[in-house]
C-alpha positions in Angstrom: 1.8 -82.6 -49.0 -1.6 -81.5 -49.4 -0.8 -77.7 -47.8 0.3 -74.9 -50.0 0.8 -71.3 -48.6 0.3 -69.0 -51.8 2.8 -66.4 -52.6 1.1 -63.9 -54.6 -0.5 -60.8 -53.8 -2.2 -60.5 -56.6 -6.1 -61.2 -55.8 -7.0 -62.1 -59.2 -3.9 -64.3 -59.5 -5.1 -66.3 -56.2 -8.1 -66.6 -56.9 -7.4 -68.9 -60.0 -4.1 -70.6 -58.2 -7.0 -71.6 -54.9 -9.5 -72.7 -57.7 -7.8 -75.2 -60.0 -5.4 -76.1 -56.5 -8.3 -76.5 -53.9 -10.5 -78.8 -56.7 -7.6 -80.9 -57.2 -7.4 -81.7 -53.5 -5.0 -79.2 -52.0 -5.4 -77.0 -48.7 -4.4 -73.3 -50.0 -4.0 -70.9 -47.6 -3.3 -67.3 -48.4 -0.4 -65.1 -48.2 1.0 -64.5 -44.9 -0.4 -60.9 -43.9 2.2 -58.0 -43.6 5.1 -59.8 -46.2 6.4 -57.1 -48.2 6.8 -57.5 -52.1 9.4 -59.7 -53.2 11.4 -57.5 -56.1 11.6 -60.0 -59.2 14.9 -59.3 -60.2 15.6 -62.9 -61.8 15.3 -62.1 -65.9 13.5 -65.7 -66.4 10.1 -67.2 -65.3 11.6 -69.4 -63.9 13.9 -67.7 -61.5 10.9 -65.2 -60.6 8.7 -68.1 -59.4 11.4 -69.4 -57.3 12.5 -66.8 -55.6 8.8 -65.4 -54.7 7.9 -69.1 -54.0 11.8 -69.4 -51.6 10.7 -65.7 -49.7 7.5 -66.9 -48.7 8.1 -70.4 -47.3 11.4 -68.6 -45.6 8.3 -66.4 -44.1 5.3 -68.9 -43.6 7.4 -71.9 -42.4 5.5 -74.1 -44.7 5.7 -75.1 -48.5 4.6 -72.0 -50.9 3.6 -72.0 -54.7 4.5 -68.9 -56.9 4.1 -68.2 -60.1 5.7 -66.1 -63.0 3.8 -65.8 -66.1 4.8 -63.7 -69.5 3.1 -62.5 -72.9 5.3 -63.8 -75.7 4.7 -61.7 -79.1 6.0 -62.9 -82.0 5.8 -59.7 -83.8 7.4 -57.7 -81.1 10.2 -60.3 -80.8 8.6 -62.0 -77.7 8.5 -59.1 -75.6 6.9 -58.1 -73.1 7.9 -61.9 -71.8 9.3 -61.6 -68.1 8.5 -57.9 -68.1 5.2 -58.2 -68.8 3.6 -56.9 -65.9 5.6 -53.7 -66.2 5.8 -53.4 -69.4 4.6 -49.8 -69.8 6.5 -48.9 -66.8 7.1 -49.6 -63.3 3.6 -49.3 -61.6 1.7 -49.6 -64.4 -1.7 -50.8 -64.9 -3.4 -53.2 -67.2 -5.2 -51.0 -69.5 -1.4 -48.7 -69.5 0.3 -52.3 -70.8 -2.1 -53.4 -73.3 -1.9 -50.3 -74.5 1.3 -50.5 -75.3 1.4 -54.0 -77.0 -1.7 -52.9 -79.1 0.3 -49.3 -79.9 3.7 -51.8 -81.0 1.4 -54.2 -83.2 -0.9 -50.7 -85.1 -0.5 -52.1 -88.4 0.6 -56.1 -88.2 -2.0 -57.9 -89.7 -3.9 -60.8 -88.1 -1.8 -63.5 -89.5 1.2 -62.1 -87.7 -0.3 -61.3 -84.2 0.6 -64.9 -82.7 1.5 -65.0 -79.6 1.9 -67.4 -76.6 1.3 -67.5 -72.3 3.3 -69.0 -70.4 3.2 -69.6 -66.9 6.0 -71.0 -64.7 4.3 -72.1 -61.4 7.7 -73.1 -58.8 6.8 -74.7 -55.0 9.5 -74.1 -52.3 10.1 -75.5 -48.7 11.2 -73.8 -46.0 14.9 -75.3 -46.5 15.0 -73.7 -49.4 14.1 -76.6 -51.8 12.2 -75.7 -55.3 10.8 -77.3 -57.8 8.9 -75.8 -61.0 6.9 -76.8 -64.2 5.3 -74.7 -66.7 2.1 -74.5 -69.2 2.2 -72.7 -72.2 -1.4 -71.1 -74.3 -1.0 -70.6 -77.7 -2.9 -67.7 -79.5 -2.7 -64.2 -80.8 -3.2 -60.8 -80.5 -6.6 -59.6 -80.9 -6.8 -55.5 -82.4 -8.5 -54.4 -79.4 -9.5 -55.3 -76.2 -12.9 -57.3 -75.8 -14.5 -58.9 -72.7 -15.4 -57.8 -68.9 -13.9 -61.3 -67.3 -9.9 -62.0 -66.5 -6.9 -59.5 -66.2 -4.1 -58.5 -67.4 -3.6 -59.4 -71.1 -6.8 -61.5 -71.3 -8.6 -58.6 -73.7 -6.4 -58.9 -76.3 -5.7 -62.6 -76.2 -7.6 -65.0 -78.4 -6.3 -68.3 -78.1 -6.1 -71.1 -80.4 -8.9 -73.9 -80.6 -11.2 -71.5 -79.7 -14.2 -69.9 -81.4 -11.9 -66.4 -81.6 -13.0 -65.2 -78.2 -10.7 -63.4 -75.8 -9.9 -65.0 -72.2 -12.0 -61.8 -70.9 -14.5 -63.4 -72.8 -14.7 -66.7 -71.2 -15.8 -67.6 -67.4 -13.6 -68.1 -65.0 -14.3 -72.2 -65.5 -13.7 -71.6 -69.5 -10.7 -70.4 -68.6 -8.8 -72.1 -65.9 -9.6 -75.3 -67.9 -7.4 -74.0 -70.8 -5.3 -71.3 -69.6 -1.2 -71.3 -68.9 -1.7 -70.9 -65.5 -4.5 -74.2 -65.3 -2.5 -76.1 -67.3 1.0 -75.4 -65.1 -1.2 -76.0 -62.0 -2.6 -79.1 -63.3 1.2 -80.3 -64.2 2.6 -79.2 -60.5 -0.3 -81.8 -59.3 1.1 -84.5 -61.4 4.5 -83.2 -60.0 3.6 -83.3 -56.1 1.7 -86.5 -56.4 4.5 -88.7 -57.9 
């Protein structure tokens, strides 16, 4: 299987999935044009990534790869997690969510900002078969956002092992070699090649 139809619509998303996929030898094609949203109504990674990954192989006829991914806080007792990408609100945007995790943490000191990624990446055939593996970034909360590069949470996330630089501080390279989603991409290579 060296064809995988991506299921998310999310350009910045796709363009890490078609990086770390394509250099490890796999054909990625995009999402198939005109596919609505799939609603994730599942309350685990896991279950999101399948059922995006299930709708678009249904759609495409051909194996897809989805992916879920959630902010962990400790402090904030692991939310946003599944919700992450709505976690201010249905619709709303990165800044509006960070927000909102930095407004929740005014006051927690550095010691107690840890958090983790974690990514649950899930590949489906068009029968309806899924598989998934995951890859988890540990790090913390930085107090406010810093960096031009990533999306999402990657202003406010310093992970560890680092010099204490965001992800929106690192290169798109820097990151995929570290990151949840590289690391779960990596695994589902492992995964499709045994």
């Amino acid at each position: 299987m060296s064809r995988l139809v991506l299921a998310t619509a999310n350009p910045h998303k796709a363009a890490e999935m078609r990086a770390v996929l394509s250099g490890l030898g796999f054909e990625i094609e995009p999402r198939p044009e005109g596919l609505g949203e799939v609603d994730e109504v599942e309350e685990t990674l896991e279950g999101n990534a399948v059922l995006k990954a299930r709708a678009v192989a249904a759609a495409a006829g051909a194996t897809a790869v989805a992916d879920d991914t959630g902010l962990f806080v400790d402090a904030l007792g692991g939310r946003p997690g599944v919700y992450s990408a709505r976690y201010a609100g249905p619709g709303a945007s990165d800044a509006q969510n960070v927000a909102r995790v930095l407004a929740e943490l005014e006051g927690v000191a550095s010691a107690s900002r840890g958090a983790h990624f974690r990514t649950v990446v899930a590949i489906a055939e068009p029968d309806g078969g899924a598989r998934w593996v995951d890859g988890v970034l540990e790090g913390r909360i930085a107090p406010a956002p810093r960096g031009e590069n990533g999306f999402g949470y990657d202003v406010v996330f310093i992970p560890s092992d680092l010099g204490g630089e965001t992800l929106a501080e690192l290169s798109a390279e820097e990151k995929n070699a570290i990151s949840h989603r590289g690391r779960a991409l990596r695994a589902l290579a492992e995964l499709l090649r045994r």
